[in-house]
LUMFIDREN-401604 format. One record per residue (C-alpha): residue number from 0; residue in one letter; x, y, z. Coordinates in steps of 0.25 Angstrom, whole numbers, always signed. Layout:
// LUMFIDREN-401604
R  num  residu     px     py     pz
R  NUM       a      X      Y      Z
...
//
This chain:
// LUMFIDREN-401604
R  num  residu     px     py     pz
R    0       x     +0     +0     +0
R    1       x     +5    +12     -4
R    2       x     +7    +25     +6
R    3       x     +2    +39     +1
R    4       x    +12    +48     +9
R    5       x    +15    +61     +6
R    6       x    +29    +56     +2
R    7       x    +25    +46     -5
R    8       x    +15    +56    -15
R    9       x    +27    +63    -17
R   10       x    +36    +53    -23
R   11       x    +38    +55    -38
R   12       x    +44    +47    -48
R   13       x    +53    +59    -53
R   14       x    +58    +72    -49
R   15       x    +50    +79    -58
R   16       x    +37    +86    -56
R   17       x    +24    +82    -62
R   18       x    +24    +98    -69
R   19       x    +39    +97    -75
R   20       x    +34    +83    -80
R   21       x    +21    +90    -86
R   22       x    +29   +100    -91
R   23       x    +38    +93    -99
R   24       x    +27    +86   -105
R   25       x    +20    +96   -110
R   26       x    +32   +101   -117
R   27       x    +35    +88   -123
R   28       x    +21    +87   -127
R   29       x    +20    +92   -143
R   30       x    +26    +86   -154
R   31       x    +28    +71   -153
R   32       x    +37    +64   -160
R   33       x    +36    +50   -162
R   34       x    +49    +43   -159
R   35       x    +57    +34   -170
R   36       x    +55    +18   -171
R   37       x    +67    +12   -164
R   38       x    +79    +10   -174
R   39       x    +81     -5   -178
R   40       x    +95     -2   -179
R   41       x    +99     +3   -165
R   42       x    +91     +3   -151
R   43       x    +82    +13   -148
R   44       x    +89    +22   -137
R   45       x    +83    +26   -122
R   46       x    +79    +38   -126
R   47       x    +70    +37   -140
R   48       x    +64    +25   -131
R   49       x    +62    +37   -119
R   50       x    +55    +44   -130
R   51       x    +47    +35   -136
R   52       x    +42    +29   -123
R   53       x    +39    +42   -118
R   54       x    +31    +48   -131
R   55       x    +41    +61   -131
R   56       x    +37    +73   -137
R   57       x    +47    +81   -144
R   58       x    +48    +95   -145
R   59       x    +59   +106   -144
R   60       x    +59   +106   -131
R   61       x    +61    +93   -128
R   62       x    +68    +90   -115
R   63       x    +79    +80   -117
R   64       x    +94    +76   -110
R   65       x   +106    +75   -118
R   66       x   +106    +60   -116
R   67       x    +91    +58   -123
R   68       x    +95    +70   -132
R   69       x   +106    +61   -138
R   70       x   +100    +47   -139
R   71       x    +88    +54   -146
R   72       x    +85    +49   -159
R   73       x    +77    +49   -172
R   74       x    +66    +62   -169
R   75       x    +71    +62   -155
R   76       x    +86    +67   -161
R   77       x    +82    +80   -162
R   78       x    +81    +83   -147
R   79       x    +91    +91   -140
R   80       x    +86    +96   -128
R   81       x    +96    +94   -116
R   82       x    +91    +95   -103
R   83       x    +94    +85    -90
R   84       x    +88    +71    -89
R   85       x    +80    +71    -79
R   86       x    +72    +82    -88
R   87       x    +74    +74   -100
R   88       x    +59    +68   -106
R   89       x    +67    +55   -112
R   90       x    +74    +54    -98
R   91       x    +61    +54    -90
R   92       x    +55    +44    -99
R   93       x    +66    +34    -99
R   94       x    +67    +37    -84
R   95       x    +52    +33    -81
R   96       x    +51    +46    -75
R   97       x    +34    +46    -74
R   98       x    +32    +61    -78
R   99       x    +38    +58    -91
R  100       x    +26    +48    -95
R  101       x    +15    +59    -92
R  102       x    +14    +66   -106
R  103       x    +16    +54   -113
R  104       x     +4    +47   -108
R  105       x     -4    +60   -110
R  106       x     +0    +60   -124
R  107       x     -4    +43   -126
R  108       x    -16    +45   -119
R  109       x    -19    +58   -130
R  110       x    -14    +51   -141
R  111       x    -20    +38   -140
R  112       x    -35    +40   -136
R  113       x    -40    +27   -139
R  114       x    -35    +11   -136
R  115       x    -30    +11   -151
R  116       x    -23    +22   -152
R  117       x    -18    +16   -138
R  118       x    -12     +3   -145
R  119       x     -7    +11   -156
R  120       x     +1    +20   -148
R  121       x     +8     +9   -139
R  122       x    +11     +2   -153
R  123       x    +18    +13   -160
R  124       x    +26    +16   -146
R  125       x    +31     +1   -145
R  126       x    +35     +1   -161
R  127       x    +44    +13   -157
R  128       x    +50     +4   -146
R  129       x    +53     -7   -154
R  130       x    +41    -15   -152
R  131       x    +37    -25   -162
R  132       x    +22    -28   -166
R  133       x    +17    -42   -163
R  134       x     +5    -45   -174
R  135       x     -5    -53   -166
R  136       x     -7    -63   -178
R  137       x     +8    -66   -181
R  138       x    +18    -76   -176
R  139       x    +25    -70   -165
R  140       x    +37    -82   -166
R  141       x    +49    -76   -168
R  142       x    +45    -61   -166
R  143       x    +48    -62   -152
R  144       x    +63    -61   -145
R  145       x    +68    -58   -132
R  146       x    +70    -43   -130
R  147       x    +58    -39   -141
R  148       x    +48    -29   -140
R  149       x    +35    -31   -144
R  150       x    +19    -28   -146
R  151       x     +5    -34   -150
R  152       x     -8    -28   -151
R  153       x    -23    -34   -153
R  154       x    -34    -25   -158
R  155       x    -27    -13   -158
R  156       x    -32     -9   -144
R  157       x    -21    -18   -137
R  158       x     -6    -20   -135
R  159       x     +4    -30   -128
R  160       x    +20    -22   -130
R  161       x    +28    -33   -123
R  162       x    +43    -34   -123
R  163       x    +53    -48   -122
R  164       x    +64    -48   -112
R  165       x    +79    -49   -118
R  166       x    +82    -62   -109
R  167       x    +65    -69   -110
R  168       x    +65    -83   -110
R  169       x    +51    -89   -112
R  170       x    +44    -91   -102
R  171       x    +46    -79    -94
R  172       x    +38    -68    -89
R  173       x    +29    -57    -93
R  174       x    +28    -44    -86
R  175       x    +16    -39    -93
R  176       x     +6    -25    -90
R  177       x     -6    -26    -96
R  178       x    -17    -12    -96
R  179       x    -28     -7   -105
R  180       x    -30     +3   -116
R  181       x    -44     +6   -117
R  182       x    -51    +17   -110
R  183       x    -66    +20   -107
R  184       x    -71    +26   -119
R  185       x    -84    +26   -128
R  186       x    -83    +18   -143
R  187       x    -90    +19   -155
R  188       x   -102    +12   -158
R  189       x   -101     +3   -169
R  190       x   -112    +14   -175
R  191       x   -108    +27   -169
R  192       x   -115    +36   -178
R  193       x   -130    +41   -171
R  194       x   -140    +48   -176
R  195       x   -140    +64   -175
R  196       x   -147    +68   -162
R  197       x   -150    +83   -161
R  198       x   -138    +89   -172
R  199       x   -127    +78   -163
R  200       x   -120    +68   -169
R  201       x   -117    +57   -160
R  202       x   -108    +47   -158
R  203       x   -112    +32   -155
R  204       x   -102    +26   -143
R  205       x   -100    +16   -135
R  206       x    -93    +16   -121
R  207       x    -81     +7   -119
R  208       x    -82     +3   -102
R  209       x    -85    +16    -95
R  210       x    -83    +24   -107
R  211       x    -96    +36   -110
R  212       x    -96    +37    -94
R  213       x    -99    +51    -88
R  214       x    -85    +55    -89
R  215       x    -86    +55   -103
R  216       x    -96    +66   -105
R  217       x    -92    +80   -112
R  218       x    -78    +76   -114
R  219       x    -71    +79   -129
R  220       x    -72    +66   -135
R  221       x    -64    +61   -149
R  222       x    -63    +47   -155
R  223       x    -53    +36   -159
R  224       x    -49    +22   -161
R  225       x    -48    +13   -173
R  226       x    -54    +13   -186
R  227       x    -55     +2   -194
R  228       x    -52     +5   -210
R  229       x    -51     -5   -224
R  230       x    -45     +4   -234
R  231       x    -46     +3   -250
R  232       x    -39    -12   -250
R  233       x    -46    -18   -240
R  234       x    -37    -17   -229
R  235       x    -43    -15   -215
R  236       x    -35     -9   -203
R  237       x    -37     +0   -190
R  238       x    -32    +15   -188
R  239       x    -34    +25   -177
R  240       x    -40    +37   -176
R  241       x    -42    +46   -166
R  242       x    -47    +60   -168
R  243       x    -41    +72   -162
R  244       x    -52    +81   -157
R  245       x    -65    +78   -148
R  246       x    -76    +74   -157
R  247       x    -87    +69   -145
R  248       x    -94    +73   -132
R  249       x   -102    +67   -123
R  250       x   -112    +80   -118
R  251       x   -117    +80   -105
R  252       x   -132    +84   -102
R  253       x   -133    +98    -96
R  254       x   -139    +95    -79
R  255       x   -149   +107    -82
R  256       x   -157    +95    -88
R  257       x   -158    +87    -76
R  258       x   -151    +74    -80
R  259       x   -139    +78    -86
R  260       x   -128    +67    -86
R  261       x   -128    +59    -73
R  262       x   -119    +48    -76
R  263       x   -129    +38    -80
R  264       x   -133    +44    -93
R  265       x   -135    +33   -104
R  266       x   -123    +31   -113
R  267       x   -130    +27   -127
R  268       x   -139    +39   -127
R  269       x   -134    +49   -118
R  270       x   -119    +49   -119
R  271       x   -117    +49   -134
R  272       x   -105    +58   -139
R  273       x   -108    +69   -147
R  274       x    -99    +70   -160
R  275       x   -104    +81   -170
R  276       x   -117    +90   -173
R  277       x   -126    +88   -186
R  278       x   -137    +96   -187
R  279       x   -141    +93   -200
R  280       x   -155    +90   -197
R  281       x   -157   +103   -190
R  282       x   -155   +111   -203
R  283       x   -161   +103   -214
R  284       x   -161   +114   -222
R  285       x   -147   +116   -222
R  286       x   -137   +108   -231
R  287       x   -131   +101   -218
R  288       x   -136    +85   -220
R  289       x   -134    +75   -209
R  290       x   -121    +68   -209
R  291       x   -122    +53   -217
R  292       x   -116    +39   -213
R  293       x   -104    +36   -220
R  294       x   -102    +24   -228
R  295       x   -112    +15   -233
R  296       x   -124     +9   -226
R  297       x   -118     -1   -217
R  298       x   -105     +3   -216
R  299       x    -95     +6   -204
R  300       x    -93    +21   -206
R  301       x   -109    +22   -210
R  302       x   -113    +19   -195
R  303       x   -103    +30   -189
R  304       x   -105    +45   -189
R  305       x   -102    +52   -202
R  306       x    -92    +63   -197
R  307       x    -86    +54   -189
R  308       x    -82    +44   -200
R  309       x    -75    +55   -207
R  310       x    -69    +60   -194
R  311       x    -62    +47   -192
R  312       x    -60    +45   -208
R  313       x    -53    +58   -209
R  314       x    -46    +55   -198
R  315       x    -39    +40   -205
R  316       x    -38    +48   -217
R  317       x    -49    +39   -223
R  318       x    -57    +44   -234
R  319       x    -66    +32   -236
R  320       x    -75    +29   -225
R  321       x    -79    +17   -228
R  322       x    -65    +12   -225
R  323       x    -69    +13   -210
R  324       x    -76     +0   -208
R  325       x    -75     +2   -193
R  326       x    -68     +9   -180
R  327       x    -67     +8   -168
R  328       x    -67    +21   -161
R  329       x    -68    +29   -148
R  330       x    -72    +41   -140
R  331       x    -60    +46   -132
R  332       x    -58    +60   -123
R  333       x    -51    +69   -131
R  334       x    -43    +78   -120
R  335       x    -29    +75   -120
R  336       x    -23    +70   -108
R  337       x    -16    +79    -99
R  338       x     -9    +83    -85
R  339       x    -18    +91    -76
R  340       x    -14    +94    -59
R  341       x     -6   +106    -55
R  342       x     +5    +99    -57
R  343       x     +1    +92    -70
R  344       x     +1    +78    -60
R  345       x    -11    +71    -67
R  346       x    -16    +66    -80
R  347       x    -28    +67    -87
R  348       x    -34    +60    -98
R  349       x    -44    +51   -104
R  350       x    -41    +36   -106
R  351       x    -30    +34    -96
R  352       x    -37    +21    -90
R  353       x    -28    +14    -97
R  354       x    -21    +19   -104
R  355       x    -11    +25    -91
R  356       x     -6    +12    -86
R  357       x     -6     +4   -102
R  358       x     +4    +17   -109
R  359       x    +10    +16    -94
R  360       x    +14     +3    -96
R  361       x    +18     +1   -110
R  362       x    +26    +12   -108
R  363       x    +33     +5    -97
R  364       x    +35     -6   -107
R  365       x    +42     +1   -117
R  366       x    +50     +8   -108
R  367       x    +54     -5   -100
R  368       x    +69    -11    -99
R  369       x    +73    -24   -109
R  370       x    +84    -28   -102
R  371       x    +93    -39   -106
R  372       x    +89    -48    -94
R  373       x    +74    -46    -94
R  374       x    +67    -58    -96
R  375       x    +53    -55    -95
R  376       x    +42    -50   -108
R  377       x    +37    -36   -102
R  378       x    +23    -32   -109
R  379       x    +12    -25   -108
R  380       x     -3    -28   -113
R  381       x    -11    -17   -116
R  382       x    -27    -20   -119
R  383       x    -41    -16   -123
R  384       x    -55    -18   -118
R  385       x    -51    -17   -103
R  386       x    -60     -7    -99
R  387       x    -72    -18   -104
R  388       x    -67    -30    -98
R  389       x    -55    -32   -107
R  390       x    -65    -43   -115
R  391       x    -59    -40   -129
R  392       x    -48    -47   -136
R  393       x    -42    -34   -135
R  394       x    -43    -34   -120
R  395       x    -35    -42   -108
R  396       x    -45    -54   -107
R  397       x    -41    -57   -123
R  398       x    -28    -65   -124
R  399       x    -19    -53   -128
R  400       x     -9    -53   -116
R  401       x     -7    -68   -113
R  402       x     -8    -72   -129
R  403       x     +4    -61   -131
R  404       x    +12    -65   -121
R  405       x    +11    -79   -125
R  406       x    +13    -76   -140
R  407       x    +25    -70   -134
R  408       x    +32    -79   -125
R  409       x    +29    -89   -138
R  410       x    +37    -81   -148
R  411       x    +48    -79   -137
R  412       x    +49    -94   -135
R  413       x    +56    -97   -148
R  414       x    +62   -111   -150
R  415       x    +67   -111   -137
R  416       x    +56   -113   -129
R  417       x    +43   -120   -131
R  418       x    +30   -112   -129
R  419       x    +19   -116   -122
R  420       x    +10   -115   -108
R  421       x    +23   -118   -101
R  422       x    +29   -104   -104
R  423       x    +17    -97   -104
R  424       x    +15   -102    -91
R  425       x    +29    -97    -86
R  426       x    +29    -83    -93
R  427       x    +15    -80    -85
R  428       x    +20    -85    -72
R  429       x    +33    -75    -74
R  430       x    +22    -65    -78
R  431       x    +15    -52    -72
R  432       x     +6    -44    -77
R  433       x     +3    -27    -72
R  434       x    -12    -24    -75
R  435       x    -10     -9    -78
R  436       x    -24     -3    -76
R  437       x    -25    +12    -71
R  438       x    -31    +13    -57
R  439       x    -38    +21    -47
R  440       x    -31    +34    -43
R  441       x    -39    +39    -30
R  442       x    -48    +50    -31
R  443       x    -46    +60    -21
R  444       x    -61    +64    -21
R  445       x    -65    +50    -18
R  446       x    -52    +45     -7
R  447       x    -64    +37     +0
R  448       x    -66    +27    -14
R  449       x    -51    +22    -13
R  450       x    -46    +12     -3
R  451       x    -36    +17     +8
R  452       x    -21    +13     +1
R  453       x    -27    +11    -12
R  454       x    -29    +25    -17
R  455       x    -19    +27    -29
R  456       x    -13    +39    -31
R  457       x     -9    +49    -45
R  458       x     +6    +49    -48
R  459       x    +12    +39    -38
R  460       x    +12    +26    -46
R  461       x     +6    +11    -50
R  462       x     -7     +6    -43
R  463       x     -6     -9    -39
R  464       x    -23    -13    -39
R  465       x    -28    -22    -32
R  466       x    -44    -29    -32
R  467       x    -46    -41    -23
R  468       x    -57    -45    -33
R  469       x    -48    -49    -45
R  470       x    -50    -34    -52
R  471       x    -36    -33    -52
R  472       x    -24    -43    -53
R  473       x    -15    -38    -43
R  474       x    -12    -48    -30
R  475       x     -3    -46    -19
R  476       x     +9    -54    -29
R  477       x     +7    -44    -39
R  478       x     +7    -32    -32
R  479       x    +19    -35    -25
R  480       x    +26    -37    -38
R  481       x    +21    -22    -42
R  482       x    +25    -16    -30
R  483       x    +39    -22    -32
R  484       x    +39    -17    -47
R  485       x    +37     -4    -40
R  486       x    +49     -6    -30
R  487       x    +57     -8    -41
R  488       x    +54     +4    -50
R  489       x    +50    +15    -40
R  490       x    +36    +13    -42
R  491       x    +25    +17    -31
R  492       x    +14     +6    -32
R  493       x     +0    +11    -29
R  494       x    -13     +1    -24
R  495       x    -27     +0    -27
R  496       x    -37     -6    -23
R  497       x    -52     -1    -25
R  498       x    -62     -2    -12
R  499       x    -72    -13    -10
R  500       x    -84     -3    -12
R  501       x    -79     -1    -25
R  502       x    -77     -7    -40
R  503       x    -65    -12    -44
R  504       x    -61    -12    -60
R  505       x    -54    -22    -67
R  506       x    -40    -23    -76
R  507       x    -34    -33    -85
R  508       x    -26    -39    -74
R  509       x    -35    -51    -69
R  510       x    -37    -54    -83
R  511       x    -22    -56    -88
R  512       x    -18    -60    -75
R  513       x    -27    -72    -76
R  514       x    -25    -74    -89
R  515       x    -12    -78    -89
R  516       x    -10    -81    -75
R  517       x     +1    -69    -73
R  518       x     +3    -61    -60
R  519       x     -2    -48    -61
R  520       x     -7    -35    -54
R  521       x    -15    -23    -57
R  522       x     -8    -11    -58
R  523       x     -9     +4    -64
R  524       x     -8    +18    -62
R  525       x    -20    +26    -55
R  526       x    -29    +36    -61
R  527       x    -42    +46    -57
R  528       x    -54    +45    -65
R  529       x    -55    +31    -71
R  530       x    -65    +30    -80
R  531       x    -66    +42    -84
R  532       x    -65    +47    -98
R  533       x    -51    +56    -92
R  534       x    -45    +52    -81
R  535       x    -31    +55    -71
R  536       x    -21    +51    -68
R  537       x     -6    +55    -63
R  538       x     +3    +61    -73
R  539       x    +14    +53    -68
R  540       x     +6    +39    -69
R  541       x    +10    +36    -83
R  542       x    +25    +38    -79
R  543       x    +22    +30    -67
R  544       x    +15    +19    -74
R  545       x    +27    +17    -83
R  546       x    +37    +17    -73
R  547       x    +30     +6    -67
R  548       x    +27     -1    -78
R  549       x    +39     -2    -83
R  550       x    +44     -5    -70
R  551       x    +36    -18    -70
R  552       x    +39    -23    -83
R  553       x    +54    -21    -81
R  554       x    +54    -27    -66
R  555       x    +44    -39    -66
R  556       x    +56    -48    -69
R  557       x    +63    -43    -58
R  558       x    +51    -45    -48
R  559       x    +47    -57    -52
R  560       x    +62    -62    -50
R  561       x    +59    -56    -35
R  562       x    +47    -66    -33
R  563       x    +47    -83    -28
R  564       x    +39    -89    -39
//
């Protein structure tokens, strides 16, 4: 159990303060320039990978040492600005200094509004790193070698990045963090477009889990996802979209007319965004005609709304809308995330359940060691469909994780060794998985809902959960093993529990955990307002996040050599 002591608040990860790390932020925050693919011919120095990890934006004023200054390469080369390390962007990154990771998360969570854009983005960083692409449908015999790098996806929506230990032999274990991508949101009906009520055209949605909820109500709404496109030869394939301004609103009924929105308002009827105006009708005089269905009776883009059809068209660069024979697409808070507190100490942002503890961790795994005696395959799975049970194929009841790691460990087993149950059966036994799922940060308006010791706290560090009903994974085994990965990394574990008058939520944990019969705990970083369509948290978390997840990846071979089997 942790202490809240006035000492104990105090303690900071760095000796910077929360306004120099905004400030430097902000002035790195313009033009960003994306970093080169890793040469084949030489390897890729400390600080390109400090850049790359960290998402640096480059401008004039770019605040780097002489020692990043001269392993800069490629667009990087440029840079010139001398000034002392502890100062240096690069150096803070490849530090792990937590006020370093605070834009960077800002910008993913702008950038990449939806779970696609999501996959996309962690895609592109790994390539950069020197990842390779594992195609679900091909032979992974012989693509696999100790010390590699590697990534696979499945429906666009999820990711497993995992990388081989230089001295693995098969057989050994995995030290895996597994999260979520999706968010509360609303979706597109199969037919979105509705008929014109009153000169308002309406969009036809769907809430995913808790989406639509009161929350949602008058914010600046835009769309993305995925849109599904056959061109002129035939050849189907997805691309994402995501427009840039606020196209939806969800407008609250005035109190003056007694009702009013109350919470319990009816989500098919009375929580339909607005989307545009067509008066049409009430001008019939005019030269103004109703707007009409694109495409041919029956087809995809015939059952949407018209504007919006060209919107997204426009958009792909798509002039022939009967190319679109489908999307898949999503209403998303258009504010950018952003630090707020007198001293710029919090973030806030829509969709950071989960997208906190999954850029968290796989940003711990790219910055994690490859040392030439580590034996053990670090990963991290990322998935879909969480918030709704995690049913799909997509989510962490399909066989994504344990299938991956199996295709794995038989790739890596070569001629030497004969795969079967026996080796699966010892990598998961030499195994643990961290269930990264963002928690409860206490409310101070309501202390009295929190269990005394169990009150998570902003800016301090990882929250081991606990549920005595199976909710969560972690047991006392587990959690000691967490609390020794934070001994070892200068870490300050955090513990939740959620009171017996109260409702406890789920994670991914129990499901993987049983699956494949690994030990595992619950684990994330804390936030205020879960649920809500922009919620807080503290602008170090991220930074703390990666420091622990990194942490465990790069000492669970240690622990686990510290523990009787």
């Amino acid at each position: 159990m942790t202490r809240h002591t006035p000492d104990f608040l105090r303690q900071r990860s760095s000796n910077m303060s929360l306004r120099m790390a905004a400030s430097l932020s902000v002035a790195q925050e313009s033009t960003v320039v994306v970093a080169p693919a890793p040469s084949t011919e030489r390897p890729m120095n400390k600080a390109t990978k400090a850049m790359i990890i960290g998402d640096i934006s480059v401008q004039s004023n770019m605040k780097l040492c002489a020692d990043c200054c001269s392993l800069a390469t490629g667009q990087f080369a440029s840079l010139s600005r001398r000034v002392e390390s502890e100062q240096c962007a690069v150096c803070q990154i490849r530090e792990g200094k937590p006020e370093a990771f605070t834009r960077p998360f800002c910008k993913f969570l702008e950038d990449n509004p939806t779970i696609f854009h999501a996959v996309d983005y962690f895609k592109s960083k790994a390539k950069k790193l020197g990842y390779t692409e594992l195609p679900p449908r091909d032979d992974w015999s012989g693509k696999l070698e100790a010390g590699g790098k590697y990534f696979v996806t499945r429906n666009g929506s999820s990711i497993i990045a995992f990388t081989v230990g230089k001295a693995y032999k098969p057989g050994n274990g995995v030290a895996m963090i597994a999260g979520h991508i999706d968010a509360l949101t609303a979706k597109l009906k199969p037919v979105s477009n509705k008929p014109n009520k009153q000169g308002y055209v309406q969009l036809g949605v769907a809430p995913y889990a808790g989406g639509l909820n009161e929350t949602w109500w008058d914010r600046d709404l835009s769309i993305g996802g995925r849109v599904i496109v056959r061109d002129g030869s035939g050849k189907t394939s997805s691309q994402l979209v995501k427009l840039g301004w606020p196209i939806a609103k969800i407008p609250t009924l005035a109190p003056h007319f007694g009702v009013g929105m109350l919470g319990s308002n009816n989500k098919e009827t009375e929580a339909v965004p607005v989307i545009g105006l067509d008066n049409s009708d009430a001008y019939p005089s005019s030269a103004s005609t109703p707007a009409e269905p694109l495409g041919l009776v029956g087809s995809f883009t015939s059952t949407q709304p018209p504007k919006l059809v060209k919107l997204i068209s426009s958009e792909l660069g798509i002039s022939d809308y009967s190319q679109i024979v489908n999307w898949e697409l999503e209403l998303f808070d258009s504010q950018p995330a952003t630090v707020f507190g007198m001293d710029k100490e919090f973030i806030t942002a829509g969709r950071i359940d989960d997208k906190l503890c999954s850029w968290a961790a796989f940003e711990g795994l790219l910055a994690a060691e490859q040392g030439e005696d580590e034996g053990t395959i670090k990963m991290v799975a990322l998935f879909d469909d969480e918030e709704i049970g995690s049913l799909l194929r997509q989510g962490a009841k399909g066989n994504f994780l344990p299938l991956t790691i199996e295709r794995a460990v038989e790739a890596l087993c070569g001629k030497s060794t004969t795969f079967g149950p026996g080796v699966i059966g010892r990598t998961y036994a030499s195994s643990f998985l961290v269930s990264a799922d963002v928690t409860h940060a206490v409310n101070p308006n309501f202390v009295g809902r929190y269990l005394d010791g169990h009150a998570p706290r902003l800016n301090v560090g990882i929250v081991i959960c606990a549920d005595s009903n199976g909710h969560m994974t972690t047991d006392p085994v587990s959690t000691a093993i967490l609390t020794r990965v934070c001994e070892l990394t200068g870490c300050t574990p955090q513990v939740f529990m959620i009171r017996n008058d109260s409702r406890s939520g789920g994670t991914v944990g129990p499901t993987l955990s049983s699956m494949m019969g690994v030990k595992a705990a619950d684990a994330g970083m804390p936030q205020l307002s879960m649920h809500s369509v922009r919620a807080t948290t503290g602008a170090l978390d991220p930074g703390l996040g990666v420091k622990f997840f990194k942490g465990f990846l790069d000492n669970w071979e240690k622990v686990d050599r510290e523990w009787s089997h």
